[in-house]
N, C-alpha and C positions, 0 to 999 in steps of 0.2 A: 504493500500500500504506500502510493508517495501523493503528494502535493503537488498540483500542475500550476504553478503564477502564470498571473496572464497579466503584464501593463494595457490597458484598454488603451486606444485611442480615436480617431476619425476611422481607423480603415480596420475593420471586423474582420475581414478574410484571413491577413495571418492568426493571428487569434484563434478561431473556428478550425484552422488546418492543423495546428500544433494541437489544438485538443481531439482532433478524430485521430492520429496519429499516436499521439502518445496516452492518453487516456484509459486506463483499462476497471476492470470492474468494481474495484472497492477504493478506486483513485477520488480522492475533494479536490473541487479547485478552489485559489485563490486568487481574487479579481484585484489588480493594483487601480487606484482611478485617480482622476482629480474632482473636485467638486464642482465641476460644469454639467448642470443638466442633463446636455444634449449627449455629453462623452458618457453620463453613467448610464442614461437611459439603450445606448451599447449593449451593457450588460445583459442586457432583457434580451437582445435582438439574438444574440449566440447564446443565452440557454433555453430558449423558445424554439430554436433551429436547430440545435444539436440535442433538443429533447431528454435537456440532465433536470434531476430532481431538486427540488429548492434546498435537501438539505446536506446536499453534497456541495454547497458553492457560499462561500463568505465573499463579503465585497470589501476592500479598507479604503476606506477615502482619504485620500491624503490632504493634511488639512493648511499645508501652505507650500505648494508646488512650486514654488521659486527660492525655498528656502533647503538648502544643501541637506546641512546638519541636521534640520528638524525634519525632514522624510525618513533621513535616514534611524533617527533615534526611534521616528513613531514604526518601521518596517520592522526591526529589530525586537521590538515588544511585541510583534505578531510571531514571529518566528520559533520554532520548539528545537532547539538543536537534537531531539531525542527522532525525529521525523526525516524522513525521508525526501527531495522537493527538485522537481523538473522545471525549471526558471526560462520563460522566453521572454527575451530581453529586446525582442521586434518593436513595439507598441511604445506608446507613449511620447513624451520631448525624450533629448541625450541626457538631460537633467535627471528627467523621473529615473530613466535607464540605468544612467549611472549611481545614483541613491540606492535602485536596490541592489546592485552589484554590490555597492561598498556595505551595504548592509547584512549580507548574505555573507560577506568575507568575513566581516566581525560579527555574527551570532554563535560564532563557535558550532553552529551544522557542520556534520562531518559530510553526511552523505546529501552532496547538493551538485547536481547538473546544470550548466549552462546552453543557453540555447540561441540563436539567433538565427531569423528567415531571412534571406535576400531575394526578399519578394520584389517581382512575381517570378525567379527562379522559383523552381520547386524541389526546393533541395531546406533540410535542415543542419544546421551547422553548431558542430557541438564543441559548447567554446573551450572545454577543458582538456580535451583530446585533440581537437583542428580536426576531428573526422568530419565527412558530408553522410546525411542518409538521404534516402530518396522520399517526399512524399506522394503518396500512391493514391490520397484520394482526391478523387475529381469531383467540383462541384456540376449541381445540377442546373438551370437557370433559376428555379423556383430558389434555391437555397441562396444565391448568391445577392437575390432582389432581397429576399425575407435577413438576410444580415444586414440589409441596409436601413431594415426599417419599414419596407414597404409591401404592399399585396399585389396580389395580383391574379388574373380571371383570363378567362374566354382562351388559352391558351390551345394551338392544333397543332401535336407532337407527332401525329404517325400519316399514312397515306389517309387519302380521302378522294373521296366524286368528281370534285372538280381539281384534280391536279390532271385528270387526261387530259382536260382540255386548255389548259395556263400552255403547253406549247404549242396548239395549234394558233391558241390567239397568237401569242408571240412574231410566229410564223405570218399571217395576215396584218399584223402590224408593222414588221418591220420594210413587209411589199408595200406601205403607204397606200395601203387601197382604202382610195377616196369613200365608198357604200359603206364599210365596217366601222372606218374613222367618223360618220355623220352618224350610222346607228348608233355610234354608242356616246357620241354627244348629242343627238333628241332623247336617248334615254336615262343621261346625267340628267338633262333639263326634269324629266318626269322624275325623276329619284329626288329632286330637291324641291319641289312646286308640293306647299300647302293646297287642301288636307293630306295632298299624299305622302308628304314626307311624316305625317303627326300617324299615321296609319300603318304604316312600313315601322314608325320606333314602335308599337306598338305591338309589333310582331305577325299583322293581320296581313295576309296577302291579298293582290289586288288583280281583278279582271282584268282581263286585255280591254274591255268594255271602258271600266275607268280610266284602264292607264291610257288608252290611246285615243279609241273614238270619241269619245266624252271631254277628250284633253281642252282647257282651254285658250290654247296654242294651236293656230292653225295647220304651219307646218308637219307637226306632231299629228294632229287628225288626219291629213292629208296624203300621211306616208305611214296609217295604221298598218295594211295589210303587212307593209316591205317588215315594221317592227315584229309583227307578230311571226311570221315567216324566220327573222334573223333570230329570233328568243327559243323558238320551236326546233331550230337547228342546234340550237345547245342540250335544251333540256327534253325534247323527244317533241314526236308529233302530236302527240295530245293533252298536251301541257293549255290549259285554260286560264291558269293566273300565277303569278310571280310572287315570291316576297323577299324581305330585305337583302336578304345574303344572298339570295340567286344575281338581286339587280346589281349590289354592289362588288360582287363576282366580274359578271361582264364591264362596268365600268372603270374599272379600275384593281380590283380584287385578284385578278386573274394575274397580275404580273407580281405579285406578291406571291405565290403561289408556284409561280415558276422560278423566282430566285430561291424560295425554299427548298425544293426540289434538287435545285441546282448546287445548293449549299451542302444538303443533306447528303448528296451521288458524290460530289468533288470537291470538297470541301474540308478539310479533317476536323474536325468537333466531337464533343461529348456529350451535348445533349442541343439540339437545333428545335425552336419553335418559331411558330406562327401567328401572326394578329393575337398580339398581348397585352392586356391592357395592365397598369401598374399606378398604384393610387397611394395615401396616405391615411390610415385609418387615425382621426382623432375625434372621438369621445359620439364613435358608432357611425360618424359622418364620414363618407371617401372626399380626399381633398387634394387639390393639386394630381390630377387626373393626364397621363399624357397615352398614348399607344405609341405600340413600338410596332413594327410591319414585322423585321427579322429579329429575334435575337439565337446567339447562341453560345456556347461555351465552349473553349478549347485551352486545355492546360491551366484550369483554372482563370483564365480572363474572360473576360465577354465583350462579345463583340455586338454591336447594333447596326442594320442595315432599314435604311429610310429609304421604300419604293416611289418612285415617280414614273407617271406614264404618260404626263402632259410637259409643254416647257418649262424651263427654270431659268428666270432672268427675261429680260426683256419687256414688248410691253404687255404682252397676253400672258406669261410665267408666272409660277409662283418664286417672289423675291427671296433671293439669294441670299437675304438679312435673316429673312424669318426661317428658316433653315439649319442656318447657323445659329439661330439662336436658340433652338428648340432642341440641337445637335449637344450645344454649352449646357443646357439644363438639365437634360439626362444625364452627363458626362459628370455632372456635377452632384446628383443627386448619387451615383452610381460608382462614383469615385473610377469611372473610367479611365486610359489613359488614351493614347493615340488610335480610338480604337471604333470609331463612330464612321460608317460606310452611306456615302448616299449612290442609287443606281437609277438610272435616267434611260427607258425607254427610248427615249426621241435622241436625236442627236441634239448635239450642242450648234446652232448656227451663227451666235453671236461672237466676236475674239473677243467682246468686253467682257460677255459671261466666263469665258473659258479662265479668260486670266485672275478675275475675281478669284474663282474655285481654287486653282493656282494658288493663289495666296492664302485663302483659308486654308489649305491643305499645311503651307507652309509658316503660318500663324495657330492654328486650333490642331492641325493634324487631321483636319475631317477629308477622307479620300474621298474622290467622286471619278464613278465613272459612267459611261454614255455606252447606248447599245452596240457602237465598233467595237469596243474594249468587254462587252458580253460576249460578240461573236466569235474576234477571233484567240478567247481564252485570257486575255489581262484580267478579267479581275476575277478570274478562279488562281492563276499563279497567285496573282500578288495579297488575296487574303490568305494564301497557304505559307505566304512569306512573310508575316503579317508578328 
């Protein structure tokens, strides 16, 4: 039986690795912190995810973090030199770090391990020996959100219905044919047009009768039969009415679907999802709500990939600002590093767009790539090199 320390800090995952690693069955931890809120409310986040009992884990709040001597006096009073104690010394400032080193030197423990992760290696390093071991567990995407803090829902981890057909669109979209590119923009327009859109969140599916001949858009009544005919070739000849996830499939849904796919066949990963959405639970309320299209895990980091099937930049795009900035808020909430992927359907036609991207990539690290770099294999290399 030993004692596992853990300095808590901002980033949970070395923390969580060192305890599925070295943790065994009649092992306590003990939580090092500071008295910041946000850093102790951590705590919660990796024994709620590594699923340890409350009374296996003490927490010591350290009660003046900037003060040497007095961390180290109050570490020293938790200490039993009669005990056993596996110390990851990852977490925290060099302050806390060093405090409980020196603390750990002077309690007179005989039998005490040092540890440190050079994360996101995944190696742990044992400072008394200089040996490396390997760590062997891989997280999941579910685990990696819930150490941060957050939930998360509506996730699509295996095959499904419409991934046959995310390559044929693919295929038809990238020939620029003009009929499929107007179908599925009159039928953005009916996906977004009141009550249909209050009908569709609703989960209620809609006649072709409503969605088309009834439309109050001419064009759209006008080109009923061509819609109906184009929706029938998807989803069979006898398909009478649509709802949400069929339309937002064809609209746009479909190339989500194909990068998944894509990711999932060539891509090396440990756990790859789909359409995820990821919230903030406080006090029963979801708050600060984003979706993610790709996420997935490899070697313990995660990776995020943000689908586009219309332009980006220009004057009909979505702006290259809000992008990037929705790119910095995950990144940020998720403690990512260079690791936020956007992929763009259409080509890029602007050089003022191109060099923007360009620069965020070299500012933020957010790569971008356009459907040349789909075809001919760039960004299956370059997120395997990633």
């Amino acid at each position: 039986m030993k004692t596992i320390v853990s300095i808590v800090s901002e980033q949970t995952v070395p923390n969580y690795l060192f305890i599925k690693e070295m943790m065994e069955e009649d092992d306590e931890l003990l939580f090092v912190t500071s008295n910041n809120m946000k850093i102790k409310e951590k705590i919660n986040f990796i024994v709620a995810v590594a699923k340890i009992e409350a009374e296996r884990t003490k927490t010591m709040i350290l009660e003046n973090e900037k003060d040497f001597s007095s961390m180290c006096e109050q570490i020293v009073k938790e200490i039993d030199p009669q005990k056993s104690y596996a110390v990851n010394l990852t977490g925290g400032t060099k302050l806390m770090s060093m405090a409980v080193k020196q603390a750990f030197d002077n309690s007179g423990a005989k039998n005490v391990e040092m540890y440190y992760i050079p994360f996101p290696d995944n190696k742990i390093l044992n400072l008394n020996t200089g040996n490396e071991m390997d760590i062997n567990c891989r997280l999941k995407v579910r685990e990696y959100i819930e150490l941060h803090g957050l939930t998360c829902s509506n996730p699509t981890n295996k095959d499904c219905h419409y991934a046959e057909k995310s390559k044929e669109f693919f295929e038809q979209f990238i020939k620029d044919d003009e009929t499929f590119i107007e179908n599925v923009r009159l039928l953005r327009e009916c996906q977004n047009q009141n009550p249909i859109k209050n009908n569709l969140d609703k989960r209620k599916k809609m006649t072709f009768a409503d969605l088309f001949e009834n439309n109050k858009e001419k064009v759209i009544r006008e080109n009923s039969e061509r819609l109906k005919e184009f929706v029938r070739q998807i989803w069979g000849d006898t398909v009478q009415e649509i709802g949400k996830e069929q339309l937002r499939f064809i609209t746009g849904g479909w190339f989500e679907y194909f990068i998944y796919d894509l990711v999932k066949e060539s891509v090396a990963n440990d756990d790859v999802v789909c359409g995820l959405n990821i919230c903030r639970q406080i006090e029963g309320k979801k708050e600060g709500r984003n979706e993610l299209d790709i996420v997935y895990m490899h070697d313990n980091r995660m990776y995020i990939i943000e689908c586009k099937t219309g332009g980006i930049g220009g004057k009909d795009g979505v702006p290259v600002s809000s992008i990037v900035y929705k790119g910095e808020t995950i990144r940020k909430r998720l403690g990512l590093a260079n690791n936020f992927v956007i992929v763009n359907a259409s080509r890029i036609k602007n050089n003022n767009v191109e060099n923007e991207m360009r620069t965020n990539k070299e500012l933020y690290g957010i790569r971008y790539f356009d459907r040349e770099k789909i075809m001919n294999g760039e960004l299956v290399r370059e997120l395997n090199s990633i």
